[in-house]
C-alpha positions as CSV (number, residue, x, y, z in Angstrom):
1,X,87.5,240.6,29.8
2,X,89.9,243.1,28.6
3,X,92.0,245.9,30.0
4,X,91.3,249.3,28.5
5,X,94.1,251.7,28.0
6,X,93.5,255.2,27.2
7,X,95.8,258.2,27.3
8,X,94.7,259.4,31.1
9,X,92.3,262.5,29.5
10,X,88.8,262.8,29.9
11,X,87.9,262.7,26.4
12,X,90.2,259.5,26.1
13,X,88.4,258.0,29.2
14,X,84.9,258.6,28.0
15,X,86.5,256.8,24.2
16,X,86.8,253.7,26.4
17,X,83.9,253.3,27.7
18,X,82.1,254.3,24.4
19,X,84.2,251.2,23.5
20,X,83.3,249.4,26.1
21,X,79.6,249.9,25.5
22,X,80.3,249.1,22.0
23,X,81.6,245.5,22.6
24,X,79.2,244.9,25.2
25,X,81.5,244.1,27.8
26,X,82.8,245.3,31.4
27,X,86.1,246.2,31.4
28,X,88.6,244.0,33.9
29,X,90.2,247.8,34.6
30,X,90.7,251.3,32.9
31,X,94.1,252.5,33.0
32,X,96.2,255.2,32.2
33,X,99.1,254.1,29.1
34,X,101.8,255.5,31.6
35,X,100.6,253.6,34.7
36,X,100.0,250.2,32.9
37,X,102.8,247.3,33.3
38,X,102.1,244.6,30.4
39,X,102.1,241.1,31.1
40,X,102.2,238.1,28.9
41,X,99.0,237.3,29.5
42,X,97.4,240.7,29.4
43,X,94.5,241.1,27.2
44,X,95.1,245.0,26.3
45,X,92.8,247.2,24.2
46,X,94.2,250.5,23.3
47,X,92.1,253.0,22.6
48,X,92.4,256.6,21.2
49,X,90.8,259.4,22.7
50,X,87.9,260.4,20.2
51,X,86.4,263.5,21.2
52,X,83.2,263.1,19.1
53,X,82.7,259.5,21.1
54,X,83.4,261.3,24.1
55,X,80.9,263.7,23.3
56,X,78.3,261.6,22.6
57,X,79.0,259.5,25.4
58,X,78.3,262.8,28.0
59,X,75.3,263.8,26.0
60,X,73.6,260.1,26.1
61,X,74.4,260.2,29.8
62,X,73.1,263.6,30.5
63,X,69.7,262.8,28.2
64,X,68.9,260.4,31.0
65,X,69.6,262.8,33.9
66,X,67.8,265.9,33.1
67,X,71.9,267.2,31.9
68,X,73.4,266.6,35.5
69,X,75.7,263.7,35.0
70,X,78.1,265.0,32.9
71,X,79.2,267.4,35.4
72,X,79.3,264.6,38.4
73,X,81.2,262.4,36.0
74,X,83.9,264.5,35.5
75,X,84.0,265.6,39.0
76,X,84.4,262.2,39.6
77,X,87.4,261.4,36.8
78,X,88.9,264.8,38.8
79,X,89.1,263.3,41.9
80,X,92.2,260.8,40.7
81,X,90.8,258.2,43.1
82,X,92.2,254.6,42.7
83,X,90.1,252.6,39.9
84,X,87.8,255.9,39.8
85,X,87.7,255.0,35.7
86,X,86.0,251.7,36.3
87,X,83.7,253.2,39.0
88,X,82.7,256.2,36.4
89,X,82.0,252.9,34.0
90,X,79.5,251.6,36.3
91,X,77.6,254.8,36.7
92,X,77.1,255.4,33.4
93,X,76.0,251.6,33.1
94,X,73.5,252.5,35.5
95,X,72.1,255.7,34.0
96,X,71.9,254.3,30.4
97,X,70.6,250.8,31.8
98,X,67.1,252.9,32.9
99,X,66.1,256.5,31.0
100,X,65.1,258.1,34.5
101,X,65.7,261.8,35.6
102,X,66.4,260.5,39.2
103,X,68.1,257.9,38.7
104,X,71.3,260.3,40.6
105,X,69.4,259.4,43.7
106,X,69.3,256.3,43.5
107,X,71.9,255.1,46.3
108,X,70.7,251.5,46.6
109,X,72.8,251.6,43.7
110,X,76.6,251.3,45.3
111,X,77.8,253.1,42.4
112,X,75.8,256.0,42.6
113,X,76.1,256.0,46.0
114,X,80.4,256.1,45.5
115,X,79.7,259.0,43.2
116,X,77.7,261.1,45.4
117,X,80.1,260.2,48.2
118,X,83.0,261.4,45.7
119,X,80.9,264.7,44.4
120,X,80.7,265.8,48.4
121,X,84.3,265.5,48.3
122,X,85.0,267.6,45.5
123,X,83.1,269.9,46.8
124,X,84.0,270.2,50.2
125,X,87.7,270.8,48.4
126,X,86.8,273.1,46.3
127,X,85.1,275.1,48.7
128,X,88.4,275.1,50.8
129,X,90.5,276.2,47.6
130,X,88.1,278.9,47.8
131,X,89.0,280.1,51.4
132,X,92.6,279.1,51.6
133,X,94.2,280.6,48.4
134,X,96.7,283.1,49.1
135,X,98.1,285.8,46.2
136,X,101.6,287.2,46.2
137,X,102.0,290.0,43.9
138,X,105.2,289.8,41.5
139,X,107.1,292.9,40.3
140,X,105.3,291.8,36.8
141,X,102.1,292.7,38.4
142,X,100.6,289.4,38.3
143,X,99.7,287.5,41.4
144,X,100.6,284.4,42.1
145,X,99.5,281.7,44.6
146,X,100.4,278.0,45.1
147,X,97.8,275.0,46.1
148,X,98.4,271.6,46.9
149,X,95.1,270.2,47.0
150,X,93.9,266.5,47.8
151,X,92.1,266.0,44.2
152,X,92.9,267.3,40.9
153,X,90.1,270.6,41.7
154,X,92.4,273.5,39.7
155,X,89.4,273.2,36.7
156,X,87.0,274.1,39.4
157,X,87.8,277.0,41.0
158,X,88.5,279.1,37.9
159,X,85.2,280.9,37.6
160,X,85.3,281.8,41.2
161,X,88.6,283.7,41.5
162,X,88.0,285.3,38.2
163,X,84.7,286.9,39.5
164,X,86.9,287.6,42.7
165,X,90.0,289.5,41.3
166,X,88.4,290.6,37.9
167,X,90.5,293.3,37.7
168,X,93.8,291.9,38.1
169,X,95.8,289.3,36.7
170,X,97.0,286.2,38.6
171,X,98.4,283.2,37.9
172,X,97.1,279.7,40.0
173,X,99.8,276.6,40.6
174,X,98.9,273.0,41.5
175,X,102.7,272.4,42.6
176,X,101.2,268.4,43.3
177,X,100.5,268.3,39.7
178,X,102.8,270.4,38.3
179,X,100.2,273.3,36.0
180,X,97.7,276.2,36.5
181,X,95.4,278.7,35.4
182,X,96.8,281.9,33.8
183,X,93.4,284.8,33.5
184,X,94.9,287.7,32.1
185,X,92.1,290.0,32.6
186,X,90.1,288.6,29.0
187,X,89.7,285.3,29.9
188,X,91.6,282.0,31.7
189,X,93.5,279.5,30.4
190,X,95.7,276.1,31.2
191,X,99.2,276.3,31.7
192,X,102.3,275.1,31.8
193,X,105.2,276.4,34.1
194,X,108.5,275.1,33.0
195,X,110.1,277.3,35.4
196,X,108.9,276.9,38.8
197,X,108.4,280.5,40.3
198,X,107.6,279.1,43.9
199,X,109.6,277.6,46.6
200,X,107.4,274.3,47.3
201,X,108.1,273.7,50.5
202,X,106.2,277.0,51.5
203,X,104.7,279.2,48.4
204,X,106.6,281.8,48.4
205,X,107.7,283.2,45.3
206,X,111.6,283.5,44.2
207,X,113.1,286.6,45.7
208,X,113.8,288.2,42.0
209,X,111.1,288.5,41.0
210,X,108.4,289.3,44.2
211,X,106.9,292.9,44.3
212,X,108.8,295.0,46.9
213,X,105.7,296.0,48.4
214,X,104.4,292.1,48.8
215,X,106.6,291.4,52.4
216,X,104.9,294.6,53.9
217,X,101.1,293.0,52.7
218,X,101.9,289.9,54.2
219,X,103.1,291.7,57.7
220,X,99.9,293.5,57.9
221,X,97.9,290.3,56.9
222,X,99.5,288.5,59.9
223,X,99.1,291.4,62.4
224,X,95.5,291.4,61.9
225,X,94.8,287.7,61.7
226,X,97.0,287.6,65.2
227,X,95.3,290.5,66.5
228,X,91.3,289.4,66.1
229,X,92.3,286.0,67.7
230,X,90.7,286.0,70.8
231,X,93.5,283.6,73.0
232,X,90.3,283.1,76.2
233,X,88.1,281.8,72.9
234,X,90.8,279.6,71.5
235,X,89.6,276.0,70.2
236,X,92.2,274.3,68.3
237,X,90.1,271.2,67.5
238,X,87.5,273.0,66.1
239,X,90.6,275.4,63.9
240,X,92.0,271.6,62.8
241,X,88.3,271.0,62.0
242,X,88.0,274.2,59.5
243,X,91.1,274.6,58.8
244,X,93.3,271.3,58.2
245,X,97.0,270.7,58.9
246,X,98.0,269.8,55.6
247,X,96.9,273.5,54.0
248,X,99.0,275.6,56.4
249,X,102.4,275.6,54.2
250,X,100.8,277.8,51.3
251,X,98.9,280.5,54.5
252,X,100.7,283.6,54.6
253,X,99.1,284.2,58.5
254,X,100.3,280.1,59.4
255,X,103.9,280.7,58.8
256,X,106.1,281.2,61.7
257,X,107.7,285.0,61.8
258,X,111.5,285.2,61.9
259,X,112.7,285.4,65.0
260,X,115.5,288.3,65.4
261,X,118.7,287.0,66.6
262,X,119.2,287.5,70.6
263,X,122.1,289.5,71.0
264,X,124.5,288.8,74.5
265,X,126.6,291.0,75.6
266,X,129.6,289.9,77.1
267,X,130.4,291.5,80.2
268,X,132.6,294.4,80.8
């Protein structure tokens, strides 16, 4: 069995398993060209990503399934989980191995059961990224905000923030995985930030260039998320529940205010 080695996209991923598929074999693994350390005794195939294969890899897949496992497969590839290119393999064996619409549901299968597993997941992320994405307006008059999330979900949330804030442009960073999504009011695109514009240990942009209105927002942000706490109602298992540890360094209303400097007198 051989090692497939593909350039870490999704078109490049799907390439290998049209390849795969092709030669009648299961892959040993699926790796990405940067993460792969030869051996002498590696049996490596290297294989360009092909979007036409890719393509018609998707649509086979999606003939099968009433056209819903293209979306769970690339929910899937998203995810970055270990050997989640093998396990993607495997599905898609499954679905082409028997043309039926529910085979998705089939979770005697412990592949489709994984990829279900992994689509909750993604989902239960995104729906976070959702609630827990905070703007800072720059004095370019885009808005910013940083995310760190678990999986690779920045392709996902798109659509939502630009029905959200269609009337003002903003500018989403993974700082984990170092790009974003740019909608300028027309529509949104990928990009790259070669200069990083937030402090990563706690989003906040770089004081040059933040909108001198944008520390007054955040003050009244944390005034009213303090004041409609109710301290006799307070569960903080069930906040840890809702709202994990690991998102607080990017919430405006988590941050600690800055304490003023006590002051002693010395006596007269």
């Amino acid at each position: 069995m051989a090692t497939y080695v593909y350039d870490g996209s999704f078109e490049g991923l799907l390439s290998c398993i049209f390849v795969a598929f092709e030669n009648k074999e299961i892959p040993h693994a699926i790796v990405v060209e940067q993460h792969h350390q030869f051996t002498l005794l590696d049996n490596a195939m290297h294989v360009a990503a092909d979007e036409e294969l890719a393509a018609r890899v998707l649509k086979g897949v999606d003939d099968r399934t009433a056209n819903q496992a293209s979306e769970l497969i690339y929910k899937m590839y998203l995810s970055e989980l270990p050997q989640i290119e093998l396990i993607i393999f495997h599905v898609i064996k499954a679905i082409v191995a028997k043309r039926n619409d529910k085979i998705l549901e089939n979770f005697g299968n412990e592949y489709i059961l994984k990829a279900s597993q992994i689509e909750r997941m993604m989902h239960r992320e995104v729906h976070r990224m959702h609630a827990f994405v905070r703007f800072q307006k720059a004095n370019t008059g885009i808005f910013y905000a940083a995310i760190d999330p678990d999986f690779n979900v920045l392709p996902l949330i798109g659509d939502h923030f630009e029905r959200r804030y269609a009337d003002q442009p903003w500018i989403i960073v993974d700082t984990k995985r170092h790009y974003g999504i740019h909608y300028n009011l027309t529509d949104t695109r990928f990009i790259k930030l070669d200069d990083p514009v937030f402090n990563f240990s706690n989003g906040d942009l770089k004081q040059e260039i933040i909108d001198d209105k944008e520390k007054i927002y955040q003050s009244l942000w944390e005034n009213y998320f303090h004041s409609v706490n109710i301290q006799e109602r307070k569960n903080p298992k069930l906040h840890l529940r809702h709202v994990p540890k690991r998102y607080w360094k990017y919430l405006i209303e988590k941050k600690l205010p800055v304490k003023k400097p006590v002051v002693i007198k010395a006596a007269s």
